[in-house]
C-alpha positions as CSV (number, residue, x, y, z in Angstrom):
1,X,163.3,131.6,112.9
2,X,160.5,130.5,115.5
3,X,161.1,130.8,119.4
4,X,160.0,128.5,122.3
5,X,157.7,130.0,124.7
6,X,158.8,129.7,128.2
7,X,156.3,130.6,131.0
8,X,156.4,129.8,134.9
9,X,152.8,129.4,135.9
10,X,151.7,129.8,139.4
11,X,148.0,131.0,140.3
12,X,147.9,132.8,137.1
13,X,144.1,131.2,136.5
14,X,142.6,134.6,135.4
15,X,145.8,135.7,133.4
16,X,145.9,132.7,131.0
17,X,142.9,133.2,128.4
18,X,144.4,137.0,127.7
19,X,148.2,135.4,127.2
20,X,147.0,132.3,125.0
21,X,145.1,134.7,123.0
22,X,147.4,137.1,122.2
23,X,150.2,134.3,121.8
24,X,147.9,133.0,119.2
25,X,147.9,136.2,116.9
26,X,151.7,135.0,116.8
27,X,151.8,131.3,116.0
28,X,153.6,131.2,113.0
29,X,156.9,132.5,114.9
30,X,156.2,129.8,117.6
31,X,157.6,126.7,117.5
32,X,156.0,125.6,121.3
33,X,154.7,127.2,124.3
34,X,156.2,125.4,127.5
35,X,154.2,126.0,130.6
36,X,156.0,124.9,133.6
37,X,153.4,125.2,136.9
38,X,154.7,125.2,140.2
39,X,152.1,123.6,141.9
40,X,149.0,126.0,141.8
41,X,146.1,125.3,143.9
42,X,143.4,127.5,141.6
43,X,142.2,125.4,138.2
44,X,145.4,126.7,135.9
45,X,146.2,123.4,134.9
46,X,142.6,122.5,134.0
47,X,142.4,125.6,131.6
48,X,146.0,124.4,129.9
49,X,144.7,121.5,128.8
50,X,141.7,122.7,127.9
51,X,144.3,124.7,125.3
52,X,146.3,121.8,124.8
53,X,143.2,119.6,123.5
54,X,141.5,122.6,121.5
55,X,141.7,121.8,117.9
56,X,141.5,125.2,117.2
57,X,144.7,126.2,119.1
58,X,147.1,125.7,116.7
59,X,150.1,126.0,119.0
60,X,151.7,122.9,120.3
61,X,151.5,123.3,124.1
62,X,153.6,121.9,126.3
63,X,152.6,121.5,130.7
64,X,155.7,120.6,133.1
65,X,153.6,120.2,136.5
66,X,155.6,120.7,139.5
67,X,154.8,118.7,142.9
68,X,155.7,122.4,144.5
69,X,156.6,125.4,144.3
70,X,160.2,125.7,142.7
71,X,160.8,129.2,142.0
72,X,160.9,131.5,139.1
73,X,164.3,130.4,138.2
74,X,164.4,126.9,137.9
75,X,160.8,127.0,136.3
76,X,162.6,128.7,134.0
77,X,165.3,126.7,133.5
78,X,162.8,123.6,133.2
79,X,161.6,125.3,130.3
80,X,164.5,126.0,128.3
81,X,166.0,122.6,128.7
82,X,163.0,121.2,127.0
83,X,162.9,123.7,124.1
84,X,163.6,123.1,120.7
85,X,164.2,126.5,119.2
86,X,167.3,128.3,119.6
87,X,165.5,131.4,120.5
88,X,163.6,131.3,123.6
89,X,161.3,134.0,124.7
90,X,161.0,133.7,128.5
91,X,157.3,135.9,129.5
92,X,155.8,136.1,132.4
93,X,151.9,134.3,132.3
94,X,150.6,138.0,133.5
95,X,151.0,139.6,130.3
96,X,149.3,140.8,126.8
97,X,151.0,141.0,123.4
98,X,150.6,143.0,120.5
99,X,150.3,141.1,117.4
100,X,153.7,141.5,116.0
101,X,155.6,141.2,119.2
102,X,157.6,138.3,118.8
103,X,158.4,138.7,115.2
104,X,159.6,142.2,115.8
105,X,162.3,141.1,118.5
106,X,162.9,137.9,116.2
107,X,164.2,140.8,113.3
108,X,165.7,142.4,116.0
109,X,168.0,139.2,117.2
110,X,168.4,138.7,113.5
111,X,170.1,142.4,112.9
112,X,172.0,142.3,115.7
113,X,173.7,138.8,114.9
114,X,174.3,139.9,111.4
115,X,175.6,143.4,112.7
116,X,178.3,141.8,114.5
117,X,176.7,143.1,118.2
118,X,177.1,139.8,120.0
119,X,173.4,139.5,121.2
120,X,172.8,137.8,124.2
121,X,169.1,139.0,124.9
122,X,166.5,141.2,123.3
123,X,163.9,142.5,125.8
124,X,160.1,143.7,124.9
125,X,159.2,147.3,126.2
126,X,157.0,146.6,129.0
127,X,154.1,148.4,129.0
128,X,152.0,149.2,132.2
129,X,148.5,146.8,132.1
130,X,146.2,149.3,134.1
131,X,147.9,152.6,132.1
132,X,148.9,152.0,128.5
133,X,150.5,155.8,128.6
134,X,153.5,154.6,131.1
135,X,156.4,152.0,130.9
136,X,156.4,149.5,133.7
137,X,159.9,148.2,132.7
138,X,162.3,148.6,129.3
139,X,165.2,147.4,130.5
140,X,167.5,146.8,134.1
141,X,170.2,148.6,135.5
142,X,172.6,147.4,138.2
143,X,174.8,149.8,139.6
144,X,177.7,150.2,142.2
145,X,175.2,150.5,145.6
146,X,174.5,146.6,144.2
147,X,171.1,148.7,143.4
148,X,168.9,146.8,140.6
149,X,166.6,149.8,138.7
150,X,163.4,148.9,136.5
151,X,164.8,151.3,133.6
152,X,161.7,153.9,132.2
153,X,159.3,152.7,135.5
154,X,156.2,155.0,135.6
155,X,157.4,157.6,132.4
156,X,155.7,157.8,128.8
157,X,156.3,155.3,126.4
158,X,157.5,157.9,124.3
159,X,160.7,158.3,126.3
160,X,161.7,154.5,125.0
161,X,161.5,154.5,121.7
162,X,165.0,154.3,120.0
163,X,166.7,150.7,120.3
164,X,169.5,150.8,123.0
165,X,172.0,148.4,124.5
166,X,170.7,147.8,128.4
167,X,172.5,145.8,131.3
168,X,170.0,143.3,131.8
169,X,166.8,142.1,130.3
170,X,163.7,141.5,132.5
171,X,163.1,138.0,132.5
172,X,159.5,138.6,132.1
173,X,159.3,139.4,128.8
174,X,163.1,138.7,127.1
175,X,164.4,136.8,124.0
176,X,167.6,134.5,124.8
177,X,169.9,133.0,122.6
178,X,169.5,129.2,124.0
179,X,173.2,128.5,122.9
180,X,174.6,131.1,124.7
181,X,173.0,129.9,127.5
182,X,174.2,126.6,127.6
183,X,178.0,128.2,127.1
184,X,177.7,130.6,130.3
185,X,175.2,128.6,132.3
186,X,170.9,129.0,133.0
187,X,169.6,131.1,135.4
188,X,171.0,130.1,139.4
189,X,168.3,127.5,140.3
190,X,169.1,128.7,144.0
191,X,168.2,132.4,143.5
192,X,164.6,131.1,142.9
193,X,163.0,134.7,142.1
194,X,164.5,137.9,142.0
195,X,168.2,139.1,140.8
196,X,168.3,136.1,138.8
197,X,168.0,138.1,135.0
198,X,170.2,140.7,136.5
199,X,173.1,137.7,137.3
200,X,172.3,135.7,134.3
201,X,173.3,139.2,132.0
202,X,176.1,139.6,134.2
203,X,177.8,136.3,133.3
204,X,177.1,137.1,129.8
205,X,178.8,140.8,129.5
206,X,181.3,138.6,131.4
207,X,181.7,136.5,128.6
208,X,181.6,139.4,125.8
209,X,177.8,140.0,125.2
210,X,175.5,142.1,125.0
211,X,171.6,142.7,126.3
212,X,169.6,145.0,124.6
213,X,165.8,147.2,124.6
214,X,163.4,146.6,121.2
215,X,160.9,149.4,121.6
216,X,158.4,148.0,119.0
217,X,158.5,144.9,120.3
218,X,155.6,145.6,123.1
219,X,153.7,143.8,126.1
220,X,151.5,145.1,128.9
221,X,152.2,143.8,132.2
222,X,149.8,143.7,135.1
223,X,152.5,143.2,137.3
224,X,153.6,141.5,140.7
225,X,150.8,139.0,139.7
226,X,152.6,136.0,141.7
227,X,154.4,137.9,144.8
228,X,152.0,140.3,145.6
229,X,152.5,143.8,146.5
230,X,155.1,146.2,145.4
231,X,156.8,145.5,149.5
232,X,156.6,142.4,151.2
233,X,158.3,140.3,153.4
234,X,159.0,137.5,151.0
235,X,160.3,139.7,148.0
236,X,162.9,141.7,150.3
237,X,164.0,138.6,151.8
238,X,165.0,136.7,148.6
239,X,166.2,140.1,147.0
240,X,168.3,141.5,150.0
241,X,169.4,137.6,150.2
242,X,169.9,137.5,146.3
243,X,172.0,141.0,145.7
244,X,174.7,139.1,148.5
245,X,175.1,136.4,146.3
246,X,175.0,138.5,142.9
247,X,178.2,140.1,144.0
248,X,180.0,137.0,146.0
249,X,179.6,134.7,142.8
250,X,180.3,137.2,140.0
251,X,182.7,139.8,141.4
252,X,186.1,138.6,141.1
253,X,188.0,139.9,144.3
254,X,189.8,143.1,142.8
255,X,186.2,144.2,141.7
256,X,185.3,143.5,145.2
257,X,188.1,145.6,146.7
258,X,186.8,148.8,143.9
259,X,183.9,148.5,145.2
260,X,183.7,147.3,148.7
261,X,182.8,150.7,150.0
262,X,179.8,151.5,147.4
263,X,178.7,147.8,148.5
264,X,178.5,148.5,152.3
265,X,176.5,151.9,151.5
266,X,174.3,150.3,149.4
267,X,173.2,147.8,152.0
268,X,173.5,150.4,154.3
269,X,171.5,152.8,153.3
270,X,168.6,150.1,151.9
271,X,168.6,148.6,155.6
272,X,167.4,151.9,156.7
273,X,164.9,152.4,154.4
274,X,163.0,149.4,155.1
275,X,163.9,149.9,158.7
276,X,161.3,152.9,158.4
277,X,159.1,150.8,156.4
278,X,158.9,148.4,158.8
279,X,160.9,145.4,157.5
280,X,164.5,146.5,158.5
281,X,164.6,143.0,160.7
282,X,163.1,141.1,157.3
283,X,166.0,143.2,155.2
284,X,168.7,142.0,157.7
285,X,167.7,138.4,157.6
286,X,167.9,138.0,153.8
287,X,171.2,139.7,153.8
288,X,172.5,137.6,156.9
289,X,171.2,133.9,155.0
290,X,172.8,135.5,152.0
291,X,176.1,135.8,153.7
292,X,175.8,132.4,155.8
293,X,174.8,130.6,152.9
294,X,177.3,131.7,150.1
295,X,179.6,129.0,149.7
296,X,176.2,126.6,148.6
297,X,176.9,129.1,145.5
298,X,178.8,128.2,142.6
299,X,181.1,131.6,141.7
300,X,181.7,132.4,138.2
301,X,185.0,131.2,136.5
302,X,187.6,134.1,136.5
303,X,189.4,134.1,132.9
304,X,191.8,136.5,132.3
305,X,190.6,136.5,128.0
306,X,187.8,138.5,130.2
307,X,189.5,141.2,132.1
308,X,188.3,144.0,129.4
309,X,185.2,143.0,130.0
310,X,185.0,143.7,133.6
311,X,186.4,146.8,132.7
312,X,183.4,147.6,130.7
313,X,181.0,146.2,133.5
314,X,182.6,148.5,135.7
315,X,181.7,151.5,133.6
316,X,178.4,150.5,133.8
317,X,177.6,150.6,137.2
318,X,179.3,153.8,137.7
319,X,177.4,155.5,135.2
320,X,174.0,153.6,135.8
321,X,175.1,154.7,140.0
322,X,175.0,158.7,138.7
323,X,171.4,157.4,136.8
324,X,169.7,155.7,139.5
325,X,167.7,159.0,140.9
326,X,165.9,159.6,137.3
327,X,163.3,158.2,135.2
């Protein structure tokens, strides 16, 4: 099997020589790379095509330019609509591989089909750029606070090494099964960055499968390339914004009910802690636009074929809610 490269593309000039190259150790398992760029204003474009004319690439390249700046989301989405393979590795453009990343999570997808484990996604360890000792992300949690957790951030790689089931993939660096997502929908277009992987796994436990960690399957990440620093007004807008529609599209109302409590101290408690950072009115507004603009959301079907599902979702969060304070 080969995959389809999907990559959103924004200002990522002096990433893309390091991420062709090390895509290029790996062109026999790539069927395409599919750039979509949301309207840079550096010269990314210019260096695509340089790719895209090289006769020595020997990856067929394809460039989606944007007239703006969509979003991670539906760049995303842009991409996978396009592709041809049924596996599509969705990457971030701030990334290096090893040489045998893709083909290890290919074999992984491969297993875990024939092992009966209902797949949905497979996502690469992710590997701190700047510290090759520490793990910037293997894997996301989402828990009953409505917290979202980068699983493994800032501990030794050694502590990831074992395949395990996770409850979300990282967008940034996950295999999908490109049939399952045309049965349980793309990533929310209207989320544009943030909470969108998170939602996207959601639907698909939802729906009976399953997300999982390959350990030798390995990227570094320099990380917050496009958005900046760690805190900043535009990533705690969209995410506070984000987490409000996560729960009003995919909880049905009797998970709502369970949970309503753990909800309101989530917020709660997150409102103050950017309050003492300084964005508490920032925080507020993304959770206010979040509530104010929910029914521009589509919610997710409620089937009752599902109910043990939810049941299983549930579990989750309250375990990953006891997990959230360690590495």
């Amino acid at each position: 099997m080969k995959v389809s490269v999907v990559t959103p593309n924004y200002n990522g000039l002096k990433f893309l020589n390091a991420y062709f190259e090390t895509l290029a150790f790996q062109s026999r398992f790539i069927e395409e790379i599919i750039i979509i760029d949301n309207a840079s204003t550096d010269a990314s474009c210019d260096l695509i095509e340089e790719y895209i004319n090289s006769p020595s690439y020997k990856i067929d390249i394809k460039l989606i330019k944007n007239d703006k700046n969509l979003g991670f989301a539906p760049a995303v989405n842009q991409g996978i609509r396009l592709a041809k393979s049924e596996l599509i590795y969705s990457v971030n453009n701030d990334v290096e591989l090893e040489f045998n990343t893709i083909e290890t999570l290919i074999q992984s997808m491969e297993r875990s089909i024939e092992e009966g484990k209902n797949p949905f996604s497979i996502q690469s360890k992710m590997i701190q750029y700047h510290n090759r000792s520490l793990i910037d992300d293997a894997g996301d949690e989402y828990n009953l606070l409505a917290y979202t957790k980068k699983l493994g951030d800032g501990s030794p790689i050694d502590n990831y090494n074992e395949k395990r089931e996770i409850f979300s993939s990282c967008a940034g660096a996950a295999l999908y099964r490109k049939s399952i997502l045309e049965k349980i929908g793309l990533f929310d277009d209207n989320f544009f960055a943030y909470v969108e992987d998170i939602d996207l796994s959601f639907r698909a436990q939802i729906n009976g499968y399953r997300n999982y960690l390959e350990p030798k399957s390995i990227i570094y990440h320099y990380g917050s390339a496009t958005s900046g620093s760690r805190y900043n007004e535009f990533k705690i807008r969209l995410a506070a914004r984000n987490n409000v529609w996560m729960i009003y599209k995919n909880f049905p109302i009797p998970l709502k009910i369970v949970n309503f409590i753990f909800i309101f101290l989530g917020f709660f408690i997150k409102y103050l802690f950017f309050l003492r950072k300084g964005f508490g009115s920032i925080y507020l507004g993304g959770v206010k636009e979040g509530l104010r603009e929910r029914k521009g959301i589509e919610k997710t079907h409620f089937e009752w074929k599902n109910w043990k599902n939810y049941f299983k979702i549930e579990w989750k969060m309250i375990k990953n809610t006891f997990g959230y304070f360690k590495k």
